[in-house]
N, CA, C and O atoms as a GROMACS GRO file, in nm:
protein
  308
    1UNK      N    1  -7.708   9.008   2.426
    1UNK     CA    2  -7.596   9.088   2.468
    1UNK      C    3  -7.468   9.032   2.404
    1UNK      O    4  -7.449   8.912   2.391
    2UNK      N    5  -7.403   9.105   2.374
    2UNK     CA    6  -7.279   9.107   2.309
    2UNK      C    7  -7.160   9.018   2.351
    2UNK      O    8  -7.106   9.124   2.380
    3UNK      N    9  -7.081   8.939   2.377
    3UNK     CA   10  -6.990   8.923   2.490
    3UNK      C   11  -6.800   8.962   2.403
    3UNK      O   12  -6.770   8.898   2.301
    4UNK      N   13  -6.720   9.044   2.450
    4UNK     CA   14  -6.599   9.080   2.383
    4UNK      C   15  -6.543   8.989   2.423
    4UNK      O   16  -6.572   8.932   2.528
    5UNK      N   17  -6.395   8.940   2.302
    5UNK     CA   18  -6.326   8.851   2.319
    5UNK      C   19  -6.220   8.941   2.269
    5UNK      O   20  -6.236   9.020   2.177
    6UNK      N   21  -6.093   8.923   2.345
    6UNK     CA   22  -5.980   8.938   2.330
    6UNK      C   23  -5.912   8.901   2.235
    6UNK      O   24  -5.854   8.798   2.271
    7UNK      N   25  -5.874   8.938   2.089
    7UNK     CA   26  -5.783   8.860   2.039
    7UNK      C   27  -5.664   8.828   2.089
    7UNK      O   28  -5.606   8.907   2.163
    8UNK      N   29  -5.610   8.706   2.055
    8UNK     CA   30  -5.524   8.585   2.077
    8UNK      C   31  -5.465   8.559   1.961
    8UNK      O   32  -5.534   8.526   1.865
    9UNK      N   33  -5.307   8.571   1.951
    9UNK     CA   34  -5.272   8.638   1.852
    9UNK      C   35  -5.170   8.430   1.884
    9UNK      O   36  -5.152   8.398   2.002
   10UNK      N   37  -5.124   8.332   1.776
   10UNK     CA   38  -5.139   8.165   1.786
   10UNK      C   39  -5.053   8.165   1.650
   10UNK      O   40  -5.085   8.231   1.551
   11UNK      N   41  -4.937   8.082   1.660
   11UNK     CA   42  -4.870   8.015   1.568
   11UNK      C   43  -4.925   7.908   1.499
   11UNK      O   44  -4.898   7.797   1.546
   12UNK      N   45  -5.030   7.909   1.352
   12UNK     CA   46  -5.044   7.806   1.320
   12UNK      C   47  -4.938   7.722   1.289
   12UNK      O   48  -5.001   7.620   1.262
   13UNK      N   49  -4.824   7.695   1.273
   13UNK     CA   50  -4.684   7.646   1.251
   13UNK      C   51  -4.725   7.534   1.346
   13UNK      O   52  -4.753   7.417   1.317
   14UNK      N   53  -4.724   7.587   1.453
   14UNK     CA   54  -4.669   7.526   1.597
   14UNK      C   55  -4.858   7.454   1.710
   14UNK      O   56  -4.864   7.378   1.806
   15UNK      N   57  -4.955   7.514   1.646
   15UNK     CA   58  -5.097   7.492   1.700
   15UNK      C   59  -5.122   7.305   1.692
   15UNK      O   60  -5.116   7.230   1.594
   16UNK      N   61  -5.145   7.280   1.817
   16UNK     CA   62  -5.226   7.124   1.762
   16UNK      C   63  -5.338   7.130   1.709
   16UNK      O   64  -5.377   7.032   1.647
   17UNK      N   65  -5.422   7.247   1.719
   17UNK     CA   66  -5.594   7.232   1.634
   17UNK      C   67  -5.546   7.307   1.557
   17UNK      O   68  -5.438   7.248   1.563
   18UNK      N   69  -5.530   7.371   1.500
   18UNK     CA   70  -5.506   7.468   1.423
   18UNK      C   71  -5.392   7.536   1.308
   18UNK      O   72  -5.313   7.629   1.322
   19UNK      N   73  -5.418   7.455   1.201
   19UNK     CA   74  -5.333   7.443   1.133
   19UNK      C   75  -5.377   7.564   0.976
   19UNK      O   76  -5.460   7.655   0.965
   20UNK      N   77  -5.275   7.507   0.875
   20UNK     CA   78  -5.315   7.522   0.722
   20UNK      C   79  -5.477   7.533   0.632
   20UNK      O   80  -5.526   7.621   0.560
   21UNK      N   81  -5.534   7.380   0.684
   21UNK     CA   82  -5.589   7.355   0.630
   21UNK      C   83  -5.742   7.408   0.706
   21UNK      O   84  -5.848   7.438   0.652
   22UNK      N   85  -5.706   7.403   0.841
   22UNK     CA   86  -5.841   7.512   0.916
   22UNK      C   87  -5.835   7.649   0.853
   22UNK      O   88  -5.942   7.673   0.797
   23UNK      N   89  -5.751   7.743   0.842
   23UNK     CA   90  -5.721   7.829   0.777
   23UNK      C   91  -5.831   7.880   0.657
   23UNK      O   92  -5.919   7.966   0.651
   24UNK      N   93  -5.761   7.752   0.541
   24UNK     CA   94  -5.820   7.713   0.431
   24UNK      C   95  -5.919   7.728   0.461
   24UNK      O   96  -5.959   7.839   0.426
   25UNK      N   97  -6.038   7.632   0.548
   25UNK     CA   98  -6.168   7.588   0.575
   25UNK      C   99  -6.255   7.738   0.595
   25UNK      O  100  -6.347   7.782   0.528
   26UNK      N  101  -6.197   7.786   0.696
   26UNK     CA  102  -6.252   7.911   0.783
   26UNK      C  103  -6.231   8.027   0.657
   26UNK      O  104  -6.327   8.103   0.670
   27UNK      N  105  -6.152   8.071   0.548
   27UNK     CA  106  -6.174   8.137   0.461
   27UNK      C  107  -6.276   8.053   0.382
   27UNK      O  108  -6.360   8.132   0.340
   28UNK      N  109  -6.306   7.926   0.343
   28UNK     CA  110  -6.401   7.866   0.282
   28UNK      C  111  -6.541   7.898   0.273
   28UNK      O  112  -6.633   7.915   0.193
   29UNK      N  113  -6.504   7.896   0.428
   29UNK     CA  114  -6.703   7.888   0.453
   29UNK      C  115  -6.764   8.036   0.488
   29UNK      O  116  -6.885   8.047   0.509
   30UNK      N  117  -6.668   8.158   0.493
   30UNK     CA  118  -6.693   8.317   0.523
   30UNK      C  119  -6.564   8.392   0.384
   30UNK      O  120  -6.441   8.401   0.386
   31UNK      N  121  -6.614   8.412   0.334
   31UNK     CA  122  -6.449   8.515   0.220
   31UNK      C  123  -6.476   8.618   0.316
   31UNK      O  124  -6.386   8.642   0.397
   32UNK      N  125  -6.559   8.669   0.322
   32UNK     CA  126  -6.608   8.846   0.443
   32UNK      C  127  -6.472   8.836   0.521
   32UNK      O  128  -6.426   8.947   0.550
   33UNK      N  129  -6.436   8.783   0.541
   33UNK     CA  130  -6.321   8.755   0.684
   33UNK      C  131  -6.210   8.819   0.594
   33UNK      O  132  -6.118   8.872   0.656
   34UNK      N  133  -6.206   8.823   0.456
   34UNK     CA  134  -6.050   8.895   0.459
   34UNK      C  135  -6.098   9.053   0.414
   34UNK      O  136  -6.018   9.144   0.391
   35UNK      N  137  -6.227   9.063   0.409
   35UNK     CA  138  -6.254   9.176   0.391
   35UNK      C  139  -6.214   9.284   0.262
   35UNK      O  140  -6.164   9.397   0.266
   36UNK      N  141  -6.264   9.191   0.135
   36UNK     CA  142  -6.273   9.193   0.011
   36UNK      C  143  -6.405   9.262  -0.045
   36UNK      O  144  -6.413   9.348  -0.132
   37UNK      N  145  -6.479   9.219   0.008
   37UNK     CA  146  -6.659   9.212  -0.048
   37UNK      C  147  -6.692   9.118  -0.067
   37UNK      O  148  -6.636   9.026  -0.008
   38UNK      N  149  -6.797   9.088  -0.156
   38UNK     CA  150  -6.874   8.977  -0.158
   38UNK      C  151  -6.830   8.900  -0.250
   38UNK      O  152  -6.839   8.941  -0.366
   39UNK      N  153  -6.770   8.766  -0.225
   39UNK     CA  154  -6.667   8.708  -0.305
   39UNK      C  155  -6.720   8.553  -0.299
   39UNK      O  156  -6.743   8.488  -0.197
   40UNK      N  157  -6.730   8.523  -0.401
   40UNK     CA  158  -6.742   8.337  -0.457
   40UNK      C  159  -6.618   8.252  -0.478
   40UNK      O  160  -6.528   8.266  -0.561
   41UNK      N  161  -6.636   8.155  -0.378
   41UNK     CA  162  -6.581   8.077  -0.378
   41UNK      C  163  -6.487   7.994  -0.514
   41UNK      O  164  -6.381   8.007  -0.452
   42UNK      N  165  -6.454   7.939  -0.611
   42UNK     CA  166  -6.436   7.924  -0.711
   42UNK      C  167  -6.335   7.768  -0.658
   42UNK      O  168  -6.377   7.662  -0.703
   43UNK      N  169  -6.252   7.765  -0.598
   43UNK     CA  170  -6.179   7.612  -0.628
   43UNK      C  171  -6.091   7.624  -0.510
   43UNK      O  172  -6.019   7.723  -0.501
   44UNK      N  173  -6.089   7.534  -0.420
   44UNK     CA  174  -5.972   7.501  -0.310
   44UNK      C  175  -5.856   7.409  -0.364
   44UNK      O  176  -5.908   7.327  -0.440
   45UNK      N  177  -5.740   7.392  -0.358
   45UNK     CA  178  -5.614   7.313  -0.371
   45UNK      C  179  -5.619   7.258  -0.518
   45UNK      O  180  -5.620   7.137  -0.539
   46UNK      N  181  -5.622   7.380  -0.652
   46UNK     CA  182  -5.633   7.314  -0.744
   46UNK      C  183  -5.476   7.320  -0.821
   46UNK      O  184  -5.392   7.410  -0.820
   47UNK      N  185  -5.474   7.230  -0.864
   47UNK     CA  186  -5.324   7.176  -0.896
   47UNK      C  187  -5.296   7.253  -1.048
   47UNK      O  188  -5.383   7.254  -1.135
   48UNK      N  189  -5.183   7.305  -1.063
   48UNK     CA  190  -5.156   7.373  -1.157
   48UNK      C  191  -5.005   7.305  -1.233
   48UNK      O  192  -4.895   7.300  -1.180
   49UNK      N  193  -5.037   7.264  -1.353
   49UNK     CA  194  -4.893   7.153  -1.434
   49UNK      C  195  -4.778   7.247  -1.405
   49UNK      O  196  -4.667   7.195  -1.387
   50UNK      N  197  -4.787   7.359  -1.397
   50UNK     CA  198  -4.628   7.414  -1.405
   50UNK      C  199  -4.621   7.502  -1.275
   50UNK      O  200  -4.535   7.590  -1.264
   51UNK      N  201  -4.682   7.485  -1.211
   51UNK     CA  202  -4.630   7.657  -1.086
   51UNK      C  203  -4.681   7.564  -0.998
   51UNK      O  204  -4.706   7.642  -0.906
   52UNK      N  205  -4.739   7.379  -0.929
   52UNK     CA  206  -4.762   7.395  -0.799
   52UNK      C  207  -4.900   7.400  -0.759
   52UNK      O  208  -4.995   7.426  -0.833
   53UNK      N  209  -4.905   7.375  -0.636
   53UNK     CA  210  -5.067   7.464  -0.576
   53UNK      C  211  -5.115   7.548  -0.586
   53UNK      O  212  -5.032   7.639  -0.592
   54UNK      N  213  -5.242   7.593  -0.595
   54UNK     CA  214  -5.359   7.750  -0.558
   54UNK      C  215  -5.414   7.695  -0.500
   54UNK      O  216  -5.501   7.615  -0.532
   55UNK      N  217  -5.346   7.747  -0.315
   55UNK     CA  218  -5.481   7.739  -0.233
   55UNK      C  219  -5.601   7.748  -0.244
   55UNK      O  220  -5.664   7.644  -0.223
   56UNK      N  221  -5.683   7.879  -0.281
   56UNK     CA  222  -5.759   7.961  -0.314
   56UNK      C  223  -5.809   8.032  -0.365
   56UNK      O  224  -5.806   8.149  -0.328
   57UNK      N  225  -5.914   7.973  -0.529
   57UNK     CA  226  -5.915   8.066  -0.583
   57UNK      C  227  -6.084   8.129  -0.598
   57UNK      O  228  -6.178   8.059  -0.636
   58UNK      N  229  -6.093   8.302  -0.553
   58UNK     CA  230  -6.182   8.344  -0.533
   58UNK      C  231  -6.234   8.439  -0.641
   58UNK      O  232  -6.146   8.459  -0.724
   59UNK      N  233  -6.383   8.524  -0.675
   59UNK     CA  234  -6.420   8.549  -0.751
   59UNK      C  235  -6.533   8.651  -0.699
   59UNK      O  236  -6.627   8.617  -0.628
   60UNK      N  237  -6.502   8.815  -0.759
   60UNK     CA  238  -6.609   8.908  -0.754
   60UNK      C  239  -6.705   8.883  -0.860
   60UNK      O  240  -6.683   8.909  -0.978
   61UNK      N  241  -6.798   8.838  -0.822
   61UNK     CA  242  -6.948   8.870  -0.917
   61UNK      C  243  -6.928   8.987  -0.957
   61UNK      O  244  -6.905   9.002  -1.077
   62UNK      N  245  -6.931   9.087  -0.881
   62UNK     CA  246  -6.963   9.218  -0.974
   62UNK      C  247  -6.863   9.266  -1.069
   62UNK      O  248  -6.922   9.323  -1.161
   63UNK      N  249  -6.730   9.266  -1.088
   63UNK     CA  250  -6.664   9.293  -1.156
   63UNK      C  251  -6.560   9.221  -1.228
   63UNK      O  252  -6.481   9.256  -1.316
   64UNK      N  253  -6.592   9.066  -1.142
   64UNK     CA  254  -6.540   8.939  -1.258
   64UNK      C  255  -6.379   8.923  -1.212
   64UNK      O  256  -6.305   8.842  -1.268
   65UNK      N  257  -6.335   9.009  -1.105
   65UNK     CA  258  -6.173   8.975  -1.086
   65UNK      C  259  -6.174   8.901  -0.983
   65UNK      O  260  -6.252   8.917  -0.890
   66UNK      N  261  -6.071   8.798  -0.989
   66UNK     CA  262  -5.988   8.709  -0.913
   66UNK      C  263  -5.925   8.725  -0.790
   66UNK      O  264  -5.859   8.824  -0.756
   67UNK      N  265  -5.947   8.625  -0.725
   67UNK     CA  266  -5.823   8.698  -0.612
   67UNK      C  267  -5.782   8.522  -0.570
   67UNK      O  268  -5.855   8.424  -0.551
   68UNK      N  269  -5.648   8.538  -0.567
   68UNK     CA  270  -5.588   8.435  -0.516
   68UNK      C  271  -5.542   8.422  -0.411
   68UNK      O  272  -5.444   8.496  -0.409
   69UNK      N  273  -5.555   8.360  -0.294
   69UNK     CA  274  -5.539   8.316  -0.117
   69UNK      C  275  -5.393   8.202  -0.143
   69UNK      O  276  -5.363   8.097  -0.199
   70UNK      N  277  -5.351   8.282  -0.080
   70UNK     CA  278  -5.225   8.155  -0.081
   70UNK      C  279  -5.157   8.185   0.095
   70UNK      O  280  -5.124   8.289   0.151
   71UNK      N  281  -5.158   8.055   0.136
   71UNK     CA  282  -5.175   8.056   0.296
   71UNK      C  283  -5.040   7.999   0.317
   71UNK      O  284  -5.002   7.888   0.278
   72UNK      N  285  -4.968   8.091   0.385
   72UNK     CA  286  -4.805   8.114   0.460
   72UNK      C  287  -4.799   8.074   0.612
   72UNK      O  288  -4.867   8.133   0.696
   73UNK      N  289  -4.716   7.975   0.642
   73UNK     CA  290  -4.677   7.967   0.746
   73UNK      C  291  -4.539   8.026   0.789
   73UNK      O  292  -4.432   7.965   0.788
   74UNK      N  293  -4.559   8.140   0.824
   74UNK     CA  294  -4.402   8.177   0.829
   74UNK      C  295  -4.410   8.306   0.792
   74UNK      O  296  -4.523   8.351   0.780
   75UNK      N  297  -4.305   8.385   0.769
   75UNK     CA  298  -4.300   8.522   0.715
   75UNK      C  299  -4.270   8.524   0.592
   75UNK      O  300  -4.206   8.429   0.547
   76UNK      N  301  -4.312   8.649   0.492
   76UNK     CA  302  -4.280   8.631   0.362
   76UNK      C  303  -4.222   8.752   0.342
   76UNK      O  304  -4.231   8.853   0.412
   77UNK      N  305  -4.144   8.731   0.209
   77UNK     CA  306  -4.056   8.886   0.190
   77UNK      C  307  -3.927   8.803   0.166
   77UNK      O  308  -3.820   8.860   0.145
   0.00000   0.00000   0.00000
């Protein structure tokens, strides 16, 4: 049997378990969760000489494009 859970809508900013890098982890180990398709993993926190960090960089088998995860604490715009 099924059991429903309420989402619980949590400031990672401000969370003691639950931060950035859980974030990171929990897209790690499921991509399905951002609801892309079926997506390969390719490189966590890889350092780039001129622009900084890439959280996340992910990869369609079937059609070979990229998708980059870059994880915000805060609002963007």
């Amino acid at each position: 049997m099924l059991k429903y859970t309420k989402p619980e809508r949590i400031s990672l900013r401000d969370h003691v378990d639950y931060d950035e890098r859980w974030l990171q982890q929990q897209i790690a180990d499921d991509q399905s969760i951002l609801g892309l398709g079926d997506l390969t993993l390719l490189t966590r926190e890889l350092l780039q000489p001129t622009r900084g960090r890439l959280d996340i960089l992910l990869r369609d088998p079937a059609s070979n494009q990229r998708y980059e995860v870059e994880i915000q604490l805060g609002k963007n715009g």
